[in-house]
Steps between C-alpha positions, in 0.01 A plus 500: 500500500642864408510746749494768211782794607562708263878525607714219673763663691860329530758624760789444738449600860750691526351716245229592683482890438501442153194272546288744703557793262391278184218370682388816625497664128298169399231581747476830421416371110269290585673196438469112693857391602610230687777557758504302806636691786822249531519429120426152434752320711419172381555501137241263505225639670134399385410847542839664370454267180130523450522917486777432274331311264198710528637863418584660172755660583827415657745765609836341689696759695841413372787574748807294606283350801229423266724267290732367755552152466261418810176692386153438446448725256729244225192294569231722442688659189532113344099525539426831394719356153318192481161717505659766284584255231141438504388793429310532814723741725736829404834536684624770580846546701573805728859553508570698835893463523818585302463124385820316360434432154517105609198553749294740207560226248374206713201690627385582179607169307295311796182673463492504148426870425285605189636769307457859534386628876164409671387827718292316806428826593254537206354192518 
């Protein structure tokens, strides 16, 4: 069953701040987001997964926590791709850090990015 979000929203602890401020521009659009207040801890979480599956849109903060070698949000990015390559979910990455060209080129590589840029803003 879908939970229907509009916007699945990926991050690292540690980049909390971050988090809040997208979130709070999302509210103040309108828009259904999923963002536990832990981030999904368990990569595989019923709930984590279902929201996942169930959004349209999936935006991964992308920092050096968020793709550290011990993070959930690997997981949730090899989903969001899976859906994506379905047609049935946009990714979007959010690149918050002066990211080595190493970390930019697996983020993106991972989560399979469409060309040109997706505004979630507008959506």
């Amino acid at each position: 069953m879908s939970v229907g979000y509009r916007v699945f929203l990926s991050w690292s602890g540690k980049d909390r701040d971050v988090k809040d401020a997208i979130c709070a521009e999302l509210r103040k659009r309108g828009l259904e987001f999923w963002e536990s207040d832990a981030g999904c801890t368990n990569a595989f979480s019923d709930a984590c997964m279902q929201s996942l599956k169930g959004s349209s849109c999936f935006l991964c903060i992308v920092s050096e926590h968020s793709m550290s070698s011990l993070s959930y949000v690997k997981e949730e990015i090899r989903v969001a791709r899976e859906q994506n390559a379905r047609g049935m979910i946009d990714v979007v990455p959010f690149f918050i850090t002066k990211t080595p060209k190493l970390i930019m080129t697996m983020a993106t590589s991972s989560m399979n990015c469409p060309r040109g840029s997706v505004n979630i803003l507008a959506m």
